[in-house]
N, C-alpha and C positions, 0 to 999 in steps of 0.2 A: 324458499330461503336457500334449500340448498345448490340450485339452478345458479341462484346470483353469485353464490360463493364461487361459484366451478367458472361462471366467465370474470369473474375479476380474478380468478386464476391465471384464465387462459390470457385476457388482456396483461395483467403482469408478466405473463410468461412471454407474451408475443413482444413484448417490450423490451423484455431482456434480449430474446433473439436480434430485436431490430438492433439494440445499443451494443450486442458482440459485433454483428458483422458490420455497420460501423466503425467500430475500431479497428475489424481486420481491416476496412477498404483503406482507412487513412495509415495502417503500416505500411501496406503494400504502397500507396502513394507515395510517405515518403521516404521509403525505401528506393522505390524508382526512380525518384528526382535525385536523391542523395549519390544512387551509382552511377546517373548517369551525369549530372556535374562533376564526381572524383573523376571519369573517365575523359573527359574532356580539359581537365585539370593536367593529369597527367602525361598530357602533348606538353608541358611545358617545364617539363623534368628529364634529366638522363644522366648515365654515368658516362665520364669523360677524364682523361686526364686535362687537368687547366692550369695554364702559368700563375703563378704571386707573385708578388712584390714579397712580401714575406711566407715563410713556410718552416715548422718547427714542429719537432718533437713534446711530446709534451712527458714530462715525468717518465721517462726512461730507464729501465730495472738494467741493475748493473750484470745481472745471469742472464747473461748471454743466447741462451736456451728456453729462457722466458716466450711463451706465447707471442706474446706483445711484439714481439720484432718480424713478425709475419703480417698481422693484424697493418701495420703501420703502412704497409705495401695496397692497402686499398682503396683503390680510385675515390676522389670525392665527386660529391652531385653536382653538374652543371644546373641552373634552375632559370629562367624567363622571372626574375623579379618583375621588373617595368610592368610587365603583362597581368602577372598579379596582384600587384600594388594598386594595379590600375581597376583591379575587379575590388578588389576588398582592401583600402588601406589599415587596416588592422593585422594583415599578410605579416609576418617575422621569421617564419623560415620555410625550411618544408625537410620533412622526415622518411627516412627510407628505414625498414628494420628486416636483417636477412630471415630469409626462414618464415616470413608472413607477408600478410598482403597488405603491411601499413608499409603506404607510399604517397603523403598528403602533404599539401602545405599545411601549416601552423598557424595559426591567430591568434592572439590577445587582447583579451578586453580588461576592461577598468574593476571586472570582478570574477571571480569563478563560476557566473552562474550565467549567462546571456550565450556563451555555444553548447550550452548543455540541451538546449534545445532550438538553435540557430544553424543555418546551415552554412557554408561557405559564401553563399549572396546573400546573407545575411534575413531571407526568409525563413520563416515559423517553419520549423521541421523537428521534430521527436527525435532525427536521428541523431544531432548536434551537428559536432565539429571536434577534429584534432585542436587542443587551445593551452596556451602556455599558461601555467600559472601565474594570476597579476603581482605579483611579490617578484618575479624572477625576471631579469633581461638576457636575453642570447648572445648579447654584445658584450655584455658585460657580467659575465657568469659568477653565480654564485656558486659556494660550496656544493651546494643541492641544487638543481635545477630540475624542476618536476614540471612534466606535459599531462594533462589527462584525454579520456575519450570512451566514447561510452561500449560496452561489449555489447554489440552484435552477433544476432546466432547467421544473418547471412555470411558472418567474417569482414565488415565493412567495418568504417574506423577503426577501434584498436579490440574487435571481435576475436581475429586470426591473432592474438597477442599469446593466447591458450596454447597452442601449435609449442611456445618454450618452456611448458610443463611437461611436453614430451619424451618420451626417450633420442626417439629418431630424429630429432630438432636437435637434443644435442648431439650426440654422436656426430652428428655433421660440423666440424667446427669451422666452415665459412661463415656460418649461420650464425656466430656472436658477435655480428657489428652491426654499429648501427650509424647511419651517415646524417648528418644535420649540417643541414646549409643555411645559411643568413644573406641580405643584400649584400656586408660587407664582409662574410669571412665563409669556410666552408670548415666541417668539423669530421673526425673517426671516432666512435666510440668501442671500447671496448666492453663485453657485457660480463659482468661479475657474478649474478645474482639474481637466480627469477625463483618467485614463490608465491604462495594463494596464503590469505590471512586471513583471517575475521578484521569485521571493519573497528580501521586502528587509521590515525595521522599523526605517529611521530616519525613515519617516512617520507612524511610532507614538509618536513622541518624546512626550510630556508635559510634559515640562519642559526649558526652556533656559537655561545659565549665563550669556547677556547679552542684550544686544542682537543685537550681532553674529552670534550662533550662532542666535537667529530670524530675523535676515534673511536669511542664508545657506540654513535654512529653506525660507523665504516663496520666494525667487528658484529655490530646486531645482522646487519643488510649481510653479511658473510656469513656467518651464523644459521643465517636461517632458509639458505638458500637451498632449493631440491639439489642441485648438482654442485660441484665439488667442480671449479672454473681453471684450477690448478694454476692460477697468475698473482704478484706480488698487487698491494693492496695500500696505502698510507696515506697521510693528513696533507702529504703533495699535490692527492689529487685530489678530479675533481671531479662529480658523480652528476649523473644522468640518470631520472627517474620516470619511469613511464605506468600511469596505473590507470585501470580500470577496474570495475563489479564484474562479480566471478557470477553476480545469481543475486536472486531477487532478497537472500537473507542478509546482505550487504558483506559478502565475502568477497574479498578482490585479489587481482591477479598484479603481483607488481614484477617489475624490469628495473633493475639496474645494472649501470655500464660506467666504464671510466673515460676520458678524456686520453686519446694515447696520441691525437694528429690537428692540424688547423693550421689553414695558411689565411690568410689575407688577402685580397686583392686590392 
């Protein structure tokens, strides 16, 4: 009896072993497909100065001495739309953020749940995808515009996101813009506001029923932010939200930025 117990031990045990390094092989798989699609993606991105038809300031602080009049001096992304478009029409922008290694195009789907585990070619991968919230247009911006992505410990999608919890991330203040390009427009952001929360989505909001209920908003996302961003902040603009899971107990690390540049072509 006791002979039997000890190998349906070991067969349970040899089982578990088999069903670990199994899941190690399919991370490292597709971990490998995932960096080595981003890197091949990334031939089709660069910063450049580019003509508009139109080109504007956005919400403009009257103190002269404000950050934001430095921030507005920075190049927007050239990006190979056609060529993306052509790989995945669900393509909507592509995102650069200083200070990390998020530098991807964007996608959207009809829900928040198909690039959480989709990759850019739109095969079955664990690692997802950078993907717009289906509530929000790039084109047409809402108060709130939230991208999500999953935290990677290689730093792949919005893994390196952690790096503006840092000191040395801030201290650097090239490192608080973040550039968003669309087919039809190119964007600067400025970043307001990074913090780790326990898992909460009234930073997910999309839409608000006044004024009041986005300043209230605007004042929590400042509020609670690690660093002190020292820039004017109000119901003019307009807020860029970048979140991902901080750990496996559902704490997340969120990014937000404001609207300070966008031109048109």
């Amino acid at each position: 009896m006791k002979k039997i117990i000890l190998y349906i031990i070991l067969f349970l045990s040899s089982l578990l072993v088999i069903y670990s390094l199994s899941k190690i092989v399919i991370w490292i798989d597709d971990t490998n497909k995932s960096n080595k699609l981003s890197e091949e993606l990334k031939e089709l991105s660069k910063d450049e100065n580019i003509v508009f038809k139109d080109y504007e300031l956005v919400n403009p602080p009257k103190d002269k001495n404000d950050i934001y009049w430095i921030y507005v001096d920075s190049k927007f992304i050239q990006v190979d739309f056609k060529t993306l478009l052509d790989k995945n029409k669900d393509t909507v922008g592509w995102i650069n953020v200083g200070g990390t290694n998020v530098d991807y195009p964007v996608v959207q789907y009809s829900d928040n749940e198909f690039y959480l585990n989709h990759s850019f070619d739109k095969s079955y991968n664990k690692v997802g995808w950078i993907f717009l919230d289906y509530r929000n247009s790039l084109d047409n911006l809402s108060l709130n515009t939230v991208i999500y992505g999953h935290n990677r410990k290689d730093n792949n999608m919005f893994g390196s996101l952690e790096n503006t919890l840092k000191e040395e991330w801030f201290n650097d203040k090239s490192n608080h813009i973040i550039k968003l390009s669309t087919p039809y427009q190119n964007t600067i952001w400025q970043i307001i506001s990074v913090y780790e929360i326990k898992k909460e989505v009234y930073y997910m909001t999309t839409y608000f029923k006044n004024k009041e209920k986005y300043k209230e908003f605007l004042n929590t996302i400042i509020k609670r932010s690690k660093f002190d961003f020292n820039t004017s902040v109000d119901t003019n603009d307009l807020i860029l939200t970048l979140s991902t899971c901080k750990d496996m107990y559902g704490n997340r690390i969120v990014v937000h930025s404001k609207l300070i540049k966008k031109g048109t072509r």
